[in-house]
N, C-alpha and C positions, 0 to 999 in steps of 0.2 A: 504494500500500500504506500503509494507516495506521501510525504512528508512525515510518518515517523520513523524514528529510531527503531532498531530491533529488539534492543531491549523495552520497549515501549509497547511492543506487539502480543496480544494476549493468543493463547492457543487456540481459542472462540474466534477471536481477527483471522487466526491462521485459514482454520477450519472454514469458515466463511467466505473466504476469499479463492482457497480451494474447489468449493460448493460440495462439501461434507460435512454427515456432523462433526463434532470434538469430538465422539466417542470412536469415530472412525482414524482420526488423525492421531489417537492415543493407543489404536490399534498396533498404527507402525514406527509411532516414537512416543519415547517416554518422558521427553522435554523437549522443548523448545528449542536449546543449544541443537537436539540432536536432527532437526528438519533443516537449519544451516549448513549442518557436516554435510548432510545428504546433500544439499544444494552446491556447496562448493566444492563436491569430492572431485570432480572432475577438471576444475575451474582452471587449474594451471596446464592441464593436458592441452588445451590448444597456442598456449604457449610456449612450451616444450616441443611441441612438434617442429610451431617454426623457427626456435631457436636451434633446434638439432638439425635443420637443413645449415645451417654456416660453417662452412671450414675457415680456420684463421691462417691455413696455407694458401687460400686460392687468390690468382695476382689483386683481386680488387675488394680484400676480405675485408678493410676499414667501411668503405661505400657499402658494401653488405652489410655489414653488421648494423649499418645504421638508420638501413632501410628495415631489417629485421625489428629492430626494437621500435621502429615508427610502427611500424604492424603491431608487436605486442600492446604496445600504448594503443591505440584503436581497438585492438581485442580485449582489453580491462575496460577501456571507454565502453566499450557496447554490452558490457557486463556490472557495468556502476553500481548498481541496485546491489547485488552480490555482494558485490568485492566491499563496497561501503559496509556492509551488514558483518560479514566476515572479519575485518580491519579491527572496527567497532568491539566487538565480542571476545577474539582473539586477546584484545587488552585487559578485556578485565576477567579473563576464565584461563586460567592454563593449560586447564585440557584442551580447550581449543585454540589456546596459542601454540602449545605444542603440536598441534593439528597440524596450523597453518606454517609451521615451522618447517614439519616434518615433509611437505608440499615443495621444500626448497630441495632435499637431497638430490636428485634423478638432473637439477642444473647444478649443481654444484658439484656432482662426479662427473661431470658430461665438460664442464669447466677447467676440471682440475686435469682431467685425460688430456684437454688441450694445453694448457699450459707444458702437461711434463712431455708432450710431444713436443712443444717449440723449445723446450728443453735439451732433450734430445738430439734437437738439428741445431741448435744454435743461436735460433731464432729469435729466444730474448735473455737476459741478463742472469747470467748464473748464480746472482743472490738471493733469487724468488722463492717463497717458499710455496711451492703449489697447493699446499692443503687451506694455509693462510687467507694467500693471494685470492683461491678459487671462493673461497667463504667470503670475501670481502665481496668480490663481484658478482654473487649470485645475491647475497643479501643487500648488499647497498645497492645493487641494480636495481630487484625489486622494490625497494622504499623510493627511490625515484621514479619509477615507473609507474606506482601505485598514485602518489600523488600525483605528478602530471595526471592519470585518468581520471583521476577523480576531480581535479580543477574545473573551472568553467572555462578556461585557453584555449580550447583545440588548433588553434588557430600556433598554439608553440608547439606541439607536440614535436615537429619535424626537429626544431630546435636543438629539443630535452633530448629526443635520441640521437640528434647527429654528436652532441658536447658528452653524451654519457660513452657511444660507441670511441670517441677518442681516447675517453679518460680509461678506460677499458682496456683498448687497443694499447694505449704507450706505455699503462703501470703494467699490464699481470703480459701480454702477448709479445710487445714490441718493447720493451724495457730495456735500456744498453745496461 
């Protein structure tokens, strides 16, 4: 329902807005947190997808990546309602901050694989520590990411991903 908060949502709003009763929606949750988990279990899937299409070996991996993350920013944009409710909740429940936490692994091995690859070939600065590096840049990716989506800017978005895919690109990939 637009304009409240999730925690402002009773399981009768839920139920109602679904068009079932509450005895039905208690049928296949047993609170409220847990009709969010259901909702955003998938949420990050379609940005891991198109973040797993990027290799930071191909010759034009900087302009990719930061067409990539213009994408992801439009795919949280078009998910707002979500991602706000999520964000929101995460803060104050730990089970489902640890949820939405736990939602980061599958970029942040997929990150850190890159990195000890340009490892590897030489590709960036032999002081990096991949596990570190990879945690800063899936996590602080995300908090930037999250906010631009949720802004009223769309109009930066191009911006926020081309300045984040550099900051990206020079500290953990291209690093002397």
């Amino acid at each position: 329902p637009q304009g409240l908060s999730f925690s402002a949502l009773s399981m009768q709003r839920i139920a109602d807005e679904a068009g079932v009763a509450r005895s039905t929606v208690y049928l296949y949750f047993k609170e409220k947190n847990a009709v969010l988990l259901r909702l955003t279990a998938g949420l990050k899937d379609g940005s891991y997808e198109r973040t797993r299409q990027w290799s930071p070996a191909s010759p034009d991996a900087l302009d990719r990546l930061a067409d990539i993350l213009f994408d992801v920013i439009r795919y949280y944009r078009e998910r707002a309602h979500i991602l706000r409710a999520m964000l929101e909740v995460a803060g104050q429940e730990s089970r489902v901050g640890q949820f939405w936490d736990a939602e980061l692994d599958p970029f942040q091995k997929l990150i850190q694989s890159w990195i000890e690859q340009a490892l590897a070939e030489g590709r960036t600065g032999a002081g990096i520590d991949p596990v570190t590096a990879s945690r800063i840049v899936a996590h602080g990716g995300i908090r930037v990411i999250t906010d631009q989506a949720l802004s009223d800017d769309p109009g930066h978005d191009a911006a926020t991903a081309r300045e984040l895919a550099a900051i990206q690109w020079y500290g953990a990939f291209r690093r002397p």
